[in-house]
ZAFIGU-77256 format. One record per atom (N, C-alpha, C, CB): x, y, z; residue in three letters; atom name. Coordinates in pm, 1 decimal. Glycine has a CB too. Layout:
N
<r c1="X" c2="Y" c3="Z" resn="ALA" name="CA"/>
...
! end
This chain:
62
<r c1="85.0" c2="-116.8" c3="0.0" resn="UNK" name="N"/>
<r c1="0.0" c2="0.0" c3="0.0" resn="UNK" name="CA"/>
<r c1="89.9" c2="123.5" c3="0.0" resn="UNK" name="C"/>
<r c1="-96.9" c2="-0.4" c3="122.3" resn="UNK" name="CB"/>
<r c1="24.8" c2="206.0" c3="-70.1" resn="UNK" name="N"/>
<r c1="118.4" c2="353.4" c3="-57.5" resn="UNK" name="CA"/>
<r c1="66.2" c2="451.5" c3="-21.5" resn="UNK" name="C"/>
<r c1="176.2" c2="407.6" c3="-168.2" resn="UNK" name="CB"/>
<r c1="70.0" c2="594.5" c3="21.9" resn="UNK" name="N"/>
<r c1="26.2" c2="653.3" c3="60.1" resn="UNK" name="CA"/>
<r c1="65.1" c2="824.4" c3="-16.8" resn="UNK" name="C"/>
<r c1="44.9" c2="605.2" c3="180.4" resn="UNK" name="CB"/>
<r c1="24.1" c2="860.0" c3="-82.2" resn="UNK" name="N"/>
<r c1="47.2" c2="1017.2" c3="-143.2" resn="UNK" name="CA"/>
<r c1="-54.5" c2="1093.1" c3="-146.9" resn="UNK" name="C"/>
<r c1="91.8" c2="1028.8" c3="-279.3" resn="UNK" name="CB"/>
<r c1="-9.8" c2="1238.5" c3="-176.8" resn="UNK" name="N"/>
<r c1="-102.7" c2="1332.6" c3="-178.0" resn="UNK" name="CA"/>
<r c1="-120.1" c2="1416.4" c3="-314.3" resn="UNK" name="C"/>
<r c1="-71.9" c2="1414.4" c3="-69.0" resn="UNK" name="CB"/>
<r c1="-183.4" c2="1485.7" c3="-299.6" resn="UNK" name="N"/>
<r c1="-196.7" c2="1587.7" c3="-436.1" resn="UNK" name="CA"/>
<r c1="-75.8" c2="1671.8" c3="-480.0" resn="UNK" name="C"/>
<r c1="-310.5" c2="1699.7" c3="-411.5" resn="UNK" name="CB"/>
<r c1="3.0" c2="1679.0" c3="-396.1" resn="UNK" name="N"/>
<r c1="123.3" c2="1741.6" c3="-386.3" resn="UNK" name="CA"/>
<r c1="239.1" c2="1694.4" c3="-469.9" resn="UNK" name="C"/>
<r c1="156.8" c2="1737.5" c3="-260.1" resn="UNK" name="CB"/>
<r c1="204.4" c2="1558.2" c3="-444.2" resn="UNK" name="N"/>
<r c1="312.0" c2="1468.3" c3="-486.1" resn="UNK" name="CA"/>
<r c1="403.9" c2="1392.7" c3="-363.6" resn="UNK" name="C"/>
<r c1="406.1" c2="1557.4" c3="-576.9" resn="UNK" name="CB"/>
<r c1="335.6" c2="1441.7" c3="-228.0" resn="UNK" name="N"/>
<r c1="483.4" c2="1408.7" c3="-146.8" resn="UNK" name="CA"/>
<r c1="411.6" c2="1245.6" c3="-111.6" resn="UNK" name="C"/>
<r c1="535.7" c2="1542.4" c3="34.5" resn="UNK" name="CB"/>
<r c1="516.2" c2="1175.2" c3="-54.1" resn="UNK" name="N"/>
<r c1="486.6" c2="1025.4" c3="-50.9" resn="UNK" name="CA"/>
<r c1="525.5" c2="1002.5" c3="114.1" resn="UNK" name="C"/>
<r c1="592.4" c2="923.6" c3="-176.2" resn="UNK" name="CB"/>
<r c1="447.8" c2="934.4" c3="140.9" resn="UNK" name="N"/>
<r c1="496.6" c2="890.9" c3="306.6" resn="UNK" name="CA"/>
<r c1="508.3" c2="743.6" c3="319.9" resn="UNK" name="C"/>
<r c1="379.2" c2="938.3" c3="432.4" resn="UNK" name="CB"/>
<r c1="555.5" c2="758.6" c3="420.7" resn="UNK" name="N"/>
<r c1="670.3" c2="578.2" c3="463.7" resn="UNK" name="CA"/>
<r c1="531.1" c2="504.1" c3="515.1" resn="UNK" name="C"/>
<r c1="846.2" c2="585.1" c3="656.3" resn="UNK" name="CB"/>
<r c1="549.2" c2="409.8" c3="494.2" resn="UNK" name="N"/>
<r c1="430.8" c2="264.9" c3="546.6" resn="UNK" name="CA"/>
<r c1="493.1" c2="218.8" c3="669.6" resn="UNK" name="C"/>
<r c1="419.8" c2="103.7" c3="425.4" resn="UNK" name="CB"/>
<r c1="397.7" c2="231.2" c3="783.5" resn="UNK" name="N"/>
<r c1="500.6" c2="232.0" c3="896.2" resn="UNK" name="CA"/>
<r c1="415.2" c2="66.6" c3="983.0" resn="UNK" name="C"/>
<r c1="496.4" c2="429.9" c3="1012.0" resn="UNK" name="CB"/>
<r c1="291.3" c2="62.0" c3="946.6" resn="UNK" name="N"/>
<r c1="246.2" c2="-96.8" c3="1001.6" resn="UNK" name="CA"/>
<r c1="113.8" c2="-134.4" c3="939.3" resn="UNK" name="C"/>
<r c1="222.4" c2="-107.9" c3="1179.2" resn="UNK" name="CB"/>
<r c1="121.9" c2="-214.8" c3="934.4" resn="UNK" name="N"/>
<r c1="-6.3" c2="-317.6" c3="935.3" resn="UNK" name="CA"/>
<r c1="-88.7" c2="-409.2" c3="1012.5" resn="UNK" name="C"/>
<r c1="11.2" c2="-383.6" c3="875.0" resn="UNK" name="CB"/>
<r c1="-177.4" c2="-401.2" c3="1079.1" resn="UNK" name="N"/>
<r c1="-254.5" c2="-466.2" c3="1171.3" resn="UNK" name="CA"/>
<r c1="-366.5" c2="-523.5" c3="1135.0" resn="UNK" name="C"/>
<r c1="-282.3" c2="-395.6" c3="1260.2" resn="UNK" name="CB"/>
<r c1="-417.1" c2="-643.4" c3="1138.6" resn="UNK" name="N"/>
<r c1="-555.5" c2="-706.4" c3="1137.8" resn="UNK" name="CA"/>
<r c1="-649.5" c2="-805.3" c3="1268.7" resn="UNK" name="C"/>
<r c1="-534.7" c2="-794.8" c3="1021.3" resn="UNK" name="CB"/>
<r c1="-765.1" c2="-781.5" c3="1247.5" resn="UNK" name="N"/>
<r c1="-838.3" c2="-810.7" c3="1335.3" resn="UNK" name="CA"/>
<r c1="-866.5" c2="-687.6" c3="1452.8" resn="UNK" name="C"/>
<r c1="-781.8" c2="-929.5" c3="1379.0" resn="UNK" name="CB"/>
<r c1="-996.1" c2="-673.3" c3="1456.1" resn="UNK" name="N"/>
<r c1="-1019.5" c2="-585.5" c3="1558.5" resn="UNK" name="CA"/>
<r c1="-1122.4" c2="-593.7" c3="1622.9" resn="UNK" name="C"/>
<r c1="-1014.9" c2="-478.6" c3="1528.2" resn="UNK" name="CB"/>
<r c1="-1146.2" c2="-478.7" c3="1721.9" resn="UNK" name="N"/>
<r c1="-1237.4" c2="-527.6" c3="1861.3" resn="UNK" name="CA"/>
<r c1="-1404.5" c2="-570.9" c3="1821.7" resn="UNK" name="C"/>
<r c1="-1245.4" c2="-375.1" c3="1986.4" resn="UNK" name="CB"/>
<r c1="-1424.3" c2="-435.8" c3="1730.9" resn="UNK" name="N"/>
<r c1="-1578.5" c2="-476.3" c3="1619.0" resn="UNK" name="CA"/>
<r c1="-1576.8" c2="-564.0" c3="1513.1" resn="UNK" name="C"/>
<r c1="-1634.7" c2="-355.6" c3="1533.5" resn="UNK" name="CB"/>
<r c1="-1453.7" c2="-583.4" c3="1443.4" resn="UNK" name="N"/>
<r c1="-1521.0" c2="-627.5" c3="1307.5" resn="UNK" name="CA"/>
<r c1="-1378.5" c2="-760.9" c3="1310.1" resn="UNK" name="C"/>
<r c1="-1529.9" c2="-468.7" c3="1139.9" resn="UNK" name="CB"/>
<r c1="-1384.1" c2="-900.8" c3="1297.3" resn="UNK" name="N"/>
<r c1="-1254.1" c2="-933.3" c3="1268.5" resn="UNK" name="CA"/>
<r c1="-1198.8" c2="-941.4" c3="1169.1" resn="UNK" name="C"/>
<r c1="-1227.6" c2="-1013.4" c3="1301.6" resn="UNK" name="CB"/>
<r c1="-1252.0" c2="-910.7" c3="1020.8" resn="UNK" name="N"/>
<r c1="-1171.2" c2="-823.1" c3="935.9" resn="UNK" name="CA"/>
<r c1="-1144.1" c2="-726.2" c3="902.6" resn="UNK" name="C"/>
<r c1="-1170.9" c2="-828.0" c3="873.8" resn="UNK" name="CB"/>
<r c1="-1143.4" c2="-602.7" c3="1008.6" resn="UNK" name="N"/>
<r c1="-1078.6" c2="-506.8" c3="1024.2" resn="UNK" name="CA"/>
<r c1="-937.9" c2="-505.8" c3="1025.7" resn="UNK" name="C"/>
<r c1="-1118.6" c2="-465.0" c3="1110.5" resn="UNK" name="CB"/>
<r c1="-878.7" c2="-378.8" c3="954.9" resn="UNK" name="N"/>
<r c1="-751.8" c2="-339.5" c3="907.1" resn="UNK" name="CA"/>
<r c1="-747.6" c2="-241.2" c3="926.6" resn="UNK" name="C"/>
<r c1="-713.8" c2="-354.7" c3="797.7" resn="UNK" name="CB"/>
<r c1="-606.5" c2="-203.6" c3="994.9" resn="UNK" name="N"/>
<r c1="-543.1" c2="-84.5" c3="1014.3" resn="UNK" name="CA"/>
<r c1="-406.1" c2="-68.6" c3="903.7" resn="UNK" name="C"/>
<r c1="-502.6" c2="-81.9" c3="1174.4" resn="UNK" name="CB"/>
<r c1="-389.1" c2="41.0" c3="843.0" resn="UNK" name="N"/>
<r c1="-280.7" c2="47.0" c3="785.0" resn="UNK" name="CA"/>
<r c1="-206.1" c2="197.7" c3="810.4" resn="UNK" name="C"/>
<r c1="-311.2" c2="10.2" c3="645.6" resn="UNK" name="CB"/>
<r c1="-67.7" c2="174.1" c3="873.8" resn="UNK" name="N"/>
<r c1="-59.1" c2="320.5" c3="941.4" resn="UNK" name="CA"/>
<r c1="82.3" c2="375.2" c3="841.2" resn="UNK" name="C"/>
<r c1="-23.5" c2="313.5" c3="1151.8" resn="UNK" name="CB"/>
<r c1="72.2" c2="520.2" c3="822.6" resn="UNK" name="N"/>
<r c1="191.3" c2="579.7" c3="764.1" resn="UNK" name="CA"/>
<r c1="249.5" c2="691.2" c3="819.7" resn="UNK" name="C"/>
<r c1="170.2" c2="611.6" c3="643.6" resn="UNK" name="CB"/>
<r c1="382.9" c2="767.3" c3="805.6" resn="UNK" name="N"/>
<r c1="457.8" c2="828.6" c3="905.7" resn="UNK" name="CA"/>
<r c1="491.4" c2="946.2" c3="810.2" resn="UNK" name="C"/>
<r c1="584.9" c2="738.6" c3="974.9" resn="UNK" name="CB"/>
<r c1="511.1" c2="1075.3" c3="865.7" resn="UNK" name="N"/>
<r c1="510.5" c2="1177.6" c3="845.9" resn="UNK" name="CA"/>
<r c1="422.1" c2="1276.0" c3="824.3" resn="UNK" name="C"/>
<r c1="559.5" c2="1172.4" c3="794.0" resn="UNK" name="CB"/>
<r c1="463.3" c2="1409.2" c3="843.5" resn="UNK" name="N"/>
<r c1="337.4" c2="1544.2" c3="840.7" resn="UNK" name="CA"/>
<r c1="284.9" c2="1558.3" c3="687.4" resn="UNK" name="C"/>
<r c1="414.6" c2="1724.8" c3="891.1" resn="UNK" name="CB"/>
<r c1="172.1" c2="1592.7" c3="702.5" resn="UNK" name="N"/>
<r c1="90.0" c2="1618.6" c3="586.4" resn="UNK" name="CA"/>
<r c1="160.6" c2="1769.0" c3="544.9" resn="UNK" name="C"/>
<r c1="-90.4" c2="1619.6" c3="625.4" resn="UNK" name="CB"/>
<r c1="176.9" c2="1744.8" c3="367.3" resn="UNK" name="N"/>
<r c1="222.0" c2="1859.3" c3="290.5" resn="UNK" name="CA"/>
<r c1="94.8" c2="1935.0" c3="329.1" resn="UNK" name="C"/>
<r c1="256.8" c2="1836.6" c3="121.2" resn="UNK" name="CB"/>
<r c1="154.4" c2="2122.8" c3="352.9" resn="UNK" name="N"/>
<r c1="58.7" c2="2192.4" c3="410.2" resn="UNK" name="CA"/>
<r c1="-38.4" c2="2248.2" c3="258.9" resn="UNK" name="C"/>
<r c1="136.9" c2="2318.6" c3="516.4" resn="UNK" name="CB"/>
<r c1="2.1" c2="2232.2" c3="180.0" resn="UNK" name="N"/>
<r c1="-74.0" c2="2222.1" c3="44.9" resn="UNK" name="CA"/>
<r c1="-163.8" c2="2131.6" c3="2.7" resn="UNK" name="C"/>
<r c1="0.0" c2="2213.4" c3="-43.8" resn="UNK" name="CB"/>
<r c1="-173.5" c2="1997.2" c3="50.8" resn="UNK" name="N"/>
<r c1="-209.3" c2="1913.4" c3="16.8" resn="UNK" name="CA"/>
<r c1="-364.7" c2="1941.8" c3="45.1" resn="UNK" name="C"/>
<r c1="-137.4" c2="1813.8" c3="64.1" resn="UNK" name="CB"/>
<r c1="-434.1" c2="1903.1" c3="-70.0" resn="UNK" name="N"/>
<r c1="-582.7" c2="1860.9" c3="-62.7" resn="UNK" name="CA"/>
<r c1="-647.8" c2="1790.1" c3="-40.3" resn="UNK" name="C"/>
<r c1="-629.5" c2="1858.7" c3="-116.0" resn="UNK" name="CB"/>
<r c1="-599.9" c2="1640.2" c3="-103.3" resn="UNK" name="N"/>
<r c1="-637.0" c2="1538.0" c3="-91.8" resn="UNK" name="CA"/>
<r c1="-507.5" c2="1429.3" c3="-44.6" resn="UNK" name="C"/>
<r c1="-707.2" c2="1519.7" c3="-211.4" resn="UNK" name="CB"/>
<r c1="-586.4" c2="1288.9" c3="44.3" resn="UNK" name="N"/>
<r c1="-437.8" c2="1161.6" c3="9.6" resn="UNK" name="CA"/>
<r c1="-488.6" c2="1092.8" c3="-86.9" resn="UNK" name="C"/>
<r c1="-383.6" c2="1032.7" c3="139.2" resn="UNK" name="CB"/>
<r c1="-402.6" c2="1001.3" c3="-132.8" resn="UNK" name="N"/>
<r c1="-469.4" c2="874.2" c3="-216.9" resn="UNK" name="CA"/>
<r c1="-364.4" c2="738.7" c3="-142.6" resn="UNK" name="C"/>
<r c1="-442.6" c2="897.8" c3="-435.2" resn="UNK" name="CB"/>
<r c1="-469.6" c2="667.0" c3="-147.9" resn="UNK" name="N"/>
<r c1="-388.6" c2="537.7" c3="-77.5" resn="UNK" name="CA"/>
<r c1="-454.7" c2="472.1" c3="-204.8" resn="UNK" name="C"/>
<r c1="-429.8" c2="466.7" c3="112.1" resn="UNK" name="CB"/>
<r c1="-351.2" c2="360.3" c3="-215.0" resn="UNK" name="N"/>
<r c1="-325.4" c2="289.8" c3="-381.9" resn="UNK" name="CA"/>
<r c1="-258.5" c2="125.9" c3="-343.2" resn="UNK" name="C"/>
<r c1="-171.5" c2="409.2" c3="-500.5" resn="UNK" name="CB"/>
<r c1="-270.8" c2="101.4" c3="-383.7" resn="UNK" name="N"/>
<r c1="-200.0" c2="-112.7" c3="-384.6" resn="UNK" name="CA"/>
<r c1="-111.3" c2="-101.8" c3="-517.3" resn="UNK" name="C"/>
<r c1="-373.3" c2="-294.6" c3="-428.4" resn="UNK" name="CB"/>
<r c1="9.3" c2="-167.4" c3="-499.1" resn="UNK" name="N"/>
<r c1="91.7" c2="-192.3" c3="-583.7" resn="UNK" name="CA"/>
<r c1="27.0" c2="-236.7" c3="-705.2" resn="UNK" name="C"/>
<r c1="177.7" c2="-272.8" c3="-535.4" resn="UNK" name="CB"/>
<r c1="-31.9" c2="-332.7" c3="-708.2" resn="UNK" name="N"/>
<r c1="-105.8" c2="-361.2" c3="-817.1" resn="UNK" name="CA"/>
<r c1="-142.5" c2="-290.3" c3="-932.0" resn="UNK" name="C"/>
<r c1="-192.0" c2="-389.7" c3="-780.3" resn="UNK" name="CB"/>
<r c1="-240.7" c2="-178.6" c3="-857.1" resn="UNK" name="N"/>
<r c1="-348.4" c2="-85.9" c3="-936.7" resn="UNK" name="CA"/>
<r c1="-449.6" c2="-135.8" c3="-925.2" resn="UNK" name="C"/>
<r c1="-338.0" c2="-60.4" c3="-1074.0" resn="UNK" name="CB"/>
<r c1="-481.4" c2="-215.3" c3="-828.5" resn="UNK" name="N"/>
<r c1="-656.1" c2="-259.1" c3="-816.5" resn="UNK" name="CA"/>
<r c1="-740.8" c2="-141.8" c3="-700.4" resn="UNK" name="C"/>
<r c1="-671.6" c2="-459.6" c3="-731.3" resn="UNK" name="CB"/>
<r c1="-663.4" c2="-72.9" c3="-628.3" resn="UNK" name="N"/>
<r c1="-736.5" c2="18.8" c3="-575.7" resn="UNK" name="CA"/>
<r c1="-647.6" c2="149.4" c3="-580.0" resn="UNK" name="C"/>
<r c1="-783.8" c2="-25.2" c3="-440.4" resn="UNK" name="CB"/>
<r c1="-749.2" c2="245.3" c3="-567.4" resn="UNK" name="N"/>
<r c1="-703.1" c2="419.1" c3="-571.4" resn="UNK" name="CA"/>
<r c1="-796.4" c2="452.8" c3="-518.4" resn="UNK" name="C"/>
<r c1="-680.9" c2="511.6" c3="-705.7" resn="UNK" name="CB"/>
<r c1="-773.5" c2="472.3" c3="-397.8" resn="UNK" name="N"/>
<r c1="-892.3" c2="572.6" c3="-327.5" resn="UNK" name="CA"/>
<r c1="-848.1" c2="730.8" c3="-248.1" resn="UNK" name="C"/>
<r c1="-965.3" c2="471.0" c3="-195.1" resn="UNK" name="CB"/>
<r c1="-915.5" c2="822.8" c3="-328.6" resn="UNK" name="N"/>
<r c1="-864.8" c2="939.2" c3="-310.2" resn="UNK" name="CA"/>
<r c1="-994.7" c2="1025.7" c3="-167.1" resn="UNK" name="C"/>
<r c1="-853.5" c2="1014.7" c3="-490.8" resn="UNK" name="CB"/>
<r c1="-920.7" c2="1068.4" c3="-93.7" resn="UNK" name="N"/>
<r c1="-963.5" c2="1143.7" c3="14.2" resn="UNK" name="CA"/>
<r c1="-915.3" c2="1272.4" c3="46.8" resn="UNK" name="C"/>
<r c1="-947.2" c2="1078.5" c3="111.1" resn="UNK" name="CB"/>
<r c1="-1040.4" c2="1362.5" c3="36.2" resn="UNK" name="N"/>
<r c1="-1046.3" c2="1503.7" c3="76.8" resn="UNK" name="CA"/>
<r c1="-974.3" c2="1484.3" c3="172.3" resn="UNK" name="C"/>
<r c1="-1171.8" c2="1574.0" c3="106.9" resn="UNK" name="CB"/>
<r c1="-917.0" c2="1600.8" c3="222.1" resn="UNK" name="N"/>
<r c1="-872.8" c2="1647.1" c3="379.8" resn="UNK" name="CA"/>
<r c1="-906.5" c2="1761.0" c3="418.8" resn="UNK" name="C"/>
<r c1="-735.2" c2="1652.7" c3="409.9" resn="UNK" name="CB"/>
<r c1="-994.0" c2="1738.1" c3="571.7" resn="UNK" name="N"/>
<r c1="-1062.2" c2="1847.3" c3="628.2" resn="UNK" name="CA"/>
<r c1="-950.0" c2="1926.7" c3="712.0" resn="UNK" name="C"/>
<r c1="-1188.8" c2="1796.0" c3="718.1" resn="UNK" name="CB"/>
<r c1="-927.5" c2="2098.1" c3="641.5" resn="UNK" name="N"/>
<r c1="-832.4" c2="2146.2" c3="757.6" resn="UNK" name="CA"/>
<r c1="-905.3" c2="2257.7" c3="863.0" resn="UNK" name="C"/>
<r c1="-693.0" c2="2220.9" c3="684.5" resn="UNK" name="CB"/>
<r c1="-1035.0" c2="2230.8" c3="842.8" resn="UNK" name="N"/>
<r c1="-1069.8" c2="2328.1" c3="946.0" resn="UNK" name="CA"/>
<r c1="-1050.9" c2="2280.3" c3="1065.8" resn="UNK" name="C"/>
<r c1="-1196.7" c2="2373.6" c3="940.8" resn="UNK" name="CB"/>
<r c1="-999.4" c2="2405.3" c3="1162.2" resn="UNK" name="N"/>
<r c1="-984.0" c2="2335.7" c3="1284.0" resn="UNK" name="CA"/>
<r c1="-1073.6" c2="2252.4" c3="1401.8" resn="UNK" name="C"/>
<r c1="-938.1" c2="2415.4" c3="1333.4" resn="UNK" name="CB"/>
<r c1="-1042.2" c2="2236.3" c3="1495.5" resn="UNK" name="N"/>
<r c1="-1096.6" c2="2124.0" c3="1566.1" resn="UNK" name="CA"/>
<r c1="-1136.3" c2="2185.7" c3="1698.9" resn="UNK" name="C"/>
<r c1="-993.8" c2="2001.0" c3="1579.9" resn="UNK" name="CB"/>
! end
C-alpha cells in the first residue's frame, strides 16, 4: 500500500494490523510523516493498481 497526496509528497508505510475489537476483518494500515501543508487530498493505492482511493482532507480546525 502507498500513501500520497496531491502534492506529490509520498509517506513511509510504517504498520499493518488485522483483526479488531468490532469487526474481525478489520484493518489498520498506518503511515509516518506530516501532511504537505498544500495538500488537498491523500490517495492510498496497492501496488497492483486494483485500488485508488482518493480522500479530501478536512483542515478546518478542531
Amino acid at each position: 500500500m502507498t500513501l500520497t497526496d496531491d502534492t506529490g509528497a509520498e509517506y513511509a508505510w510504517r504498520a499493518t494490523s488485522s483483526g479488531g475489537m468490532v469487526l474481525p476483518d478489520e484493518v489498520s494500515v498506518g503511515f509516518h510523516g506530516p501532511l504537505a501543508e498544500a495538500a488537498d487530498w491523500i490517495v492510498v493505492s496497492d501496488p497492483g493498481g486494483t485500488m485508488d482511493e482518493r480522500i479530501a482532507l478536512d483542515r478546518r480546525p478542531i
